[in-house]
N, C-alpha and C positions, 0 to 999 in steps of 0.2 A: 629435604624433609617434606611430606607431604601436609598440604594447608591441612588445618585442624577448623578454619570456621571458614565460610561462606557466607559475605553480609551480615556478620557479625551472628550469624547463627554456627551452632555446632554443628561439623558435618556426620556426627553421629545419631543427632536429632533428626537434619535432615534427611538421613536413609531411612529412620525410624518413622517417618509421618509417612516419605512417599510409598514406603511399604505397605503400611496400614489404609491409605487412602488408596493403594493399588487393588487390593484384598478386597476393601468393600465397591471398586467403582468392578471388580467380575463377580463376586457375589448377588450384586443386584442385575444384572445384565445375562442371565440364561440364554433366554430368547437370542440375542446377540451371539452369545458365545457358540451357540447352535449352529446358527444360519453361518455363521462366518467357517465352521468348521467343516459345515455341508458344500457351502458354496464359492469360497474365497481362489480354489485351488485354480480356475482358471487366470487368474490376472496373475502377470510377474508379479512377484516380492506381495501377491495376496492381495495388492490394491492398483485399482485403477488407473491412480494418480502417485509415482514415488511418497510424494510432501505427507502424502496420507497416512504415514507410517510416523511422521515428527511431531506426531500429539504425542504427550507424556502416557498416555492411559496405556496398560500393556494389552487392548488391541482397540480397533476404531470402534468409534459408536458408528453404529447404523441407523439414520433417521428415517421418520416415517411421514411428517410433514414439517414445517415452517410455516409460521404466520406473524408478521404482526415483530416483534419482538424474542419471541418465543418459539424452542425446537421440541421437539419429542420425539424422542426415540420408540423402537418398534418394543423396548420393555415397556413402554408407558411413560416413562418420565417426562414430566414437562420443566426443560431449562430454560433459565433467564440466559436469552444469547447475546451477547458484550459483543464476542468475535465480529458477527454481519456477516457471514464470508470472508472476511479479511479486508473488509470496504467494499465487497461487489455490493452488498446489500445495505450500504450504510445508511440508505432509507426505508429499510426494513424488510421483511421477505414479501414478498409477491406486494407490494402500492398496489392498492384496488386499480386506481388506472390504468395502471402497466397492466395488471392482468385481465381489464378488462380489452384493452386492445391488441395484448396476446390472440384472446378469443376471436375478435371479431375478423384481425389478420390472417388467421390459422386458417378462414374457410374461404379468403379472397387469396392465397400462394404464398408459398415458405418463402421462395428467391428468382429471381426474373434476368439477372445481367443488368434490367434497368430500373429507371429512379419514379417512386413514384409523387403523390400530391404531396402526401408527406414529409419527403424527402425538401422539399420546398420550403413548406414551414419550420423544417427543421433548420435550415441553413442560415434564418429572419433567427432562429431565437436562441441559436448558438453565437450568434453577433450578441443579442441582448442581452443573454447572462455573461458572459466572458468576455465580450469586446468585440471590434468589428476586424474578424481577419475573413481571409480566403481559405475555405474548411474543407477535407478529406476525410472520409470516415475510414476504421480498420477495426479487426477483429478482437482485438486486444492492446493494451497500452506498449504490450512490447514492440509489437509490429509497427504501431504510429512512431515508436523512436527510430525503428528502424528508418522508416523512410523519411522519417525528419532528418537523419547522419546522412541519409542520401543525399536530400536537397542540398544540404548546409555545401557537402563535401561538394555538389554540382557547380553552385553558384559561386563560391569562394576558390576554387582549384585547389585546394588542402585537401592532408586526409586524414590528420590526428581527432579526435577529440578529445575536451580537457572534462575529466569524472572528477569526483569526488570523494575519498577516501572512505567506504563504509556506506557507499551509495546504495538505494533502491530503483534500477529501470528497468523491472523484469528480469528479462534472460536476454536482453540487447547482449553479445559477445562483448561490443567495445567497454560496456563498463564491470566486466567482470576482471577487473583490476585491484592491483592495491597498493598502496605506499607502504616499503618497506625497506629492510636499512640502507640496501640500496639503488632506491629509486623506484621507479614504478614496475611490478611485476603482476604477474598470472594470478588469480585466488589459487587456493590450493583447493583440492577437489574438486577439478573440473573432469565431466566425465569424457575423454574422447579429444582431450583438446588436444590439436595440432599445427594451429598457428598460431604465429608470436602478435598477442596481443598487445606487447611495448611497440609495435610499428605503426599501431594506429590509435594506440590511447595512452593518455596522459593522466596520472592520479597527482589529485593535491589537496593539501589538508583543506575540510568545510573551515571558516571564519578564515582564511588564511589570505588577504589579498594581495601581499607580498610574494606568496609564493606561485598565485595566480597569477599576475604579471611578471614572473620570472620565468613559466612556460610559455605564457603568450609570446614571450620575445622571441622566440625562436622563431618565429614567422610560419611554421607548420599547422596552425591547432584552426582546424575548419570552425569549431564551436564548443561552447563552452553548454555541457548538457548536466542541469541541475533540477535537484528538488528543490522547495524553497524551505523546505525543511526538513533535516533528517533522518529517516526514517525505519531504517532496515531493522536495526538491534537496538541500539538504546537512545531514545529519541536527543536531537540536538534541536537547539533552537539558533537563528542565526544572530550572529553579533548587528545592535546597533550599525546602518551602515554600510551592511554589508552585500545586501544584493541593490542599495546603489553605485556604489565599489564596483561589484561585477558587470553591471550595466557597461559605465563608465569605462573601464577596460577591455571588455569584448569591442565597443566603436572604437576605441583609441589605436587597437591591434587588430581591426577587420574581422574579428570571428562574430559569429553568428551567437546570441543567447539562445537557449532552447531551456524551457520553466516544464516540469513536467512532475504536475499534479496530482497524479494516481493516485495517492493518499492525503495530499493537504487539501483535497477538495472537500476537507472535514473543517476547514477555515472558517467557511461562508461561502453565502452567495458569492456565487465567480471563481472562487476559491479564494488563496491565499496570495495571487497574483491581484484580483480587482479588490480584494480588500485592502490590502496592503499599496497598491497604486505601482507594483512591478509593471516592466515593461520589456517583456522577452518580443526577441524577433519570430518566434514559434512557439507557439502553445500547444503540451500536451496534455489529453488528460480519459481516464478507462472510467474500467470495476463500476463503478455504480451510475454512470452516466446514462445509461437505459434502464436502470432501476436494477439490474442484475440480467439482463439478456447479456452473452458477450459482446460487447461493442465498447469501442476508443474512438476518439478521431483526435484531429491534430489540425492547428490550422497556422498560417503565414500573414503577417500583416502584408496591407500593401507593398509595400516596398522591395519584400522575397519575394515574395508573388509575381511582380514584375521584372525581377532579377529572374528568376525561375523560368518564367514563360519565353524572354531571350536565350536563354542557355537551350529549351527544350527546342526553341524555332532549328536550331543549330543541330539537333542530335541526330543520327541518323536513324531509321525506322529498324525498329526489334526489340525484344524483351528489356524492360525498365528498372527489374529487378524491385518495384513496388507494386505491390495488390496480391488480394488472393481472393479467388474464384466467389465466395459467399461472403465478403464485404461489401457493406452498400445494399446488405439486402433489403425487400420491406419490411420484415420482423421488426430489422434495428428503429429502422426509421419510425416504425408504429409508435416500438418502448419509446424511443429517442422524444417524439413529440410529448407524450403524453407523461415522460418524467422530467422534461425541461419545463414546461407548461404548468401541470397539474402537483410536480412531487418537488421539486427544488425549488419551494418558494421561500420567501422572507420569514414567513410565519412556522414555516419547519423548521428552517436553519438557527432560527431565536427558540425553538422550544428544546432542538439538540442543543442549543449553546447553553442555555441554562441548567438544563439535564448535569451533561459535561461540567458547569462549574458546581453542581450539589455534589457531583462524584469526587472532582478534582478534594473538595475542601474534605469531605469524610475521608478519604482514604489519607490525606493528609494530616488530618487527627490522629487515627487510628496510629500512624508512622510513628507519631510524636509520642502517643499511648505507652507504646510500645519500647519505647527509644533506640531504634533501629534507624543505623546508619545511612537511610535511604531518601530519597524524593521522588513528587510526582512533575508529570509537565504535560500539557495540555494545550492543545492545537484544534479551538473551535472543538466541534464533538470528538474530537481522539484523545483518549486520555492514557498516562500510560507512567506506572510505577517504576522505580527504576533501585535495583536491591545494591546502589552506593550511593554516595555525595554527589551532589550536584551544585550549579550546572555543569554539563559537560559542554564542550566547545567544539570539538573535530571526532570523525570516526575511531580515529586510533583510541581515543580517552573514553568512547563509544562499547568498544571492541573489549575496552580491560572492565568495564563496570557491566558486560554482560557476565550472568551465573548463572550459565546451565542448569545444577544440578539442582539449585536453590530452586529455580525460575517452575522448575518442572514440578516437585514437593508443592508450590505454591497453586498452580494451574488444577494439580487435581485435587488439594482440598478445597478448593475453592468448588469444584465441578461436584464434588461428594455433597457440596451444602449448594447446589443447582444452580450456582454461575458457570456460563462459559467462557473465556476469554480466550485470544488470538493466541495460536501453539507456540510462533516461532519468534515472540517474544513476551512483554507484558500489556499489549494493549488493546486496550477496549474502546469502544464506541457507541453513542447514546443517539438512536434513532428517533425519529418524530415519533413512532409507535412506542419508543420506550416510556415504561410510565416513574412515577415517584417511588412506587412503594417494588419494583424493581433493581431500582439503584438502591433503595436502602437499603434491600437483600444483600444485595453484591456488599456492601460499606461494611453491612455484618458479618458477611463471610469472611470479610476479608481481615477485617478484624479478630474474629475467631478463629484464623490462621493464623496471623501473627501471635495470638498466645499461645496458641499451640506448638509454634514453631519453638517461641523465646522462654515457653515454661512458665508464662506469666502466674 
């Protein structure tokens, strides 16, 4: 029989809004539908980027600048942007700093092979914000996991690592995994894939440290590579406990911790690692770490670091299979300074946190307003609705309280009354530039979807 509601909404409703809200987000949008229809044909599938294509809107907006909090398209519209890029901009688009020393970088060299003054002060104030490890910069967060599974696997002589069910580390292969009835297998829609991903990775439920010490025992699993919070689809929070637990049985069984922050660095200062007082033996962390230039890095406390440097005395000379050609450039290192410095400070990170909890508490009215079966949760500035019951505990329970169909109705009324929020789930994020009377739009709209939805 096919479902009749969706989070407690009718799925007759819901076709009838997102139709309606489809109607009007190409009616307002000429200029767009123009340029996309003149221009689009050289890129595969019309867009640059595949993901470009997983907005709900039935085609992309085309932007014309970013500032501050706010996008505008080449119709004119000026949107309240929740999205950020998806956390590259979680402190908003172009930091005056960052783009001031975009500028002054642009006319001293793109990219050199080597390190400059900057790269110096960067190294002091990646200790400061985050702690004091041994740091490597990369292009992106998926690349720094990459060579994080490197090291782990060098130093340890393993070659598994243990994921998480429902996990976010990029497009790392090893964690494109998943627990299912029987045991750990492949996601499904992978494009192209040709090795057996069960030989090198291991899936086990998030909160689950029973069954994290039931892989570890097999004396295989190089490292144990986690969020500290989960993030992909429908946000999990961790149990009481439980990345002491993890700690505690990565030393117990020899594997390596690897904390990788790419989106709980919406925590706080340090992230969700120095707030929280974690203590991974590798830290990683992207997206917004240079303000929005692409840049990651990754670093090893003492201890791998000197495990690392004996393994490396031993290697023989030839490709490392870490690095790529334009990491480490000056660019990074310019943004890198001047948003560790100037853009991540206390005083941003407490005016997202407060932002984040006026949104958390209105959209949670609204919820109640409404009496839909849902909740919100909220991790420092990431805030993110979830269209079932909560809380959820592990990816699997993750995985059943995502609603496509719902999710996507929701995304574009919201977008018709000039919020944007993240496509490929429900969440948003409240930048130092975000103002009050921003998030109360968003509260409104969002509110004004839920009647619209429930027929209030």
């Amino acid at each position: 029989m096919a479902q009749d509601r969706i989070g407690g909404v009718p799925v007759s409703r819901i076709d009838a809004v997102s139709h309606a809200a489809a109607a009007a987000y190409a009616a307002a949008r000429p200029r767009t539908r123009a340029a996309l229809a003149d221009g689009a044909t050289g890129w595969l599938d019309d867009v640059p980027m595949h993901w470009m294509k997983d907005w709900p809107q039935p085609f992309p907006m085309l932007v014309a600048q970013a500032k501050g909090a706010v996008l505008t398209d080449i119709d004119g519209h000026h949107i309240d942007d929740f999205c950020l890029g998806d956390t590259g901009s979680m402190f908003g688009h172009s930091p005056s700093p960052v783009a001031r020393e975009i500028r002054a970088q642009a006319g001293r060299g793109l990219t050199y092979m080597l390190p400059t003054e900057d790269a110096l002060a960067v190294g002091r104030l990646l200790c400061d914000r985050f702690g004091p490890m041994r740091w490597q910069v990369a292009t992106t967060a998926t690349d720094a996991n990459r060579f994080a599974l490197r090291v782990a696997r060098a130093v340890t002589g393993r070659r598994k690592v243990l994921v998480f069910n429902g996990c976010y580390h990029g497009t790392v292969d090893d964690a494109m995994v998943r627990l299912g009835p029987q045991g750990t297998a492949a996601r499904p829609g992978l494009v192209g894939q040709v090795a057996d991903l069960t030989a090198t990775a291991v899936a086990c439920e998030f909160n689950d440290l029973a069954g994290v010490e039931a892989a570890l025992a097999q004396g295989d699993i190089a490292a144990i590579l986690t969020e500290p919070v989960m993030t992909n689809s429908c946000m999990v929070l961790p149990d009481p406990g439980f990345h002491a637990g993890l700690r505690d049985l990565a030393t117990r069984y020899g594997a390596l911790l690897i904390v990788d922050e790419t989106h709980t660095i919406s925590s706080g200062l340090g992230g969700y690692t120095r707030v929280h007082g974690l203590r991974p033996d590798i830290f990683v962390v992207g997206k917004c770490v240079a303000g929005g230039m692409p840049t990651a890095v990754w670093g090893l406390t003492e201890a791998v670091a000197a495990r690392f440097a004996a393994y490396d005395a031993t290697r023989p000379p030839g490709h490392s299979g870490m690095g790529t050609t334009l990491s480490a450039n000056p660019m990074q290192f310019a943004c890198l300074r001047a948003t560790l410095a100037e853009v991540m400070t206390p005083e941003n990170y407490a005016r997202m946190e407060a932002g984040a909890a006026r949104l958390q508490a209105g959209l949670t009215k609204a919820i109640a307003a409404a009496g839909a079966p849902w909740h919100v949760v909220r991790v420092g500035a990431r805030v993110e609705f979830i269209c079932a019951p909560g809380p959820l505990r592990n990816g699997s329970q993750a995985e059943a309280a995502h609603a496509p169909m719902l999710e996507a109705a929701i995304h574009q009324c919201l977008l018709k009354r000039g919020c944007l929020i993240a496509p490929f789930h429900n969440m948003m994020l409240v930048s130092p530039a975000t103002t009050k009377a921003q998030i109360d739009r968003l509260i409104a709209a969002f509110a004004a979807t839920l009647t619209e939805l429930f027929e209030i």
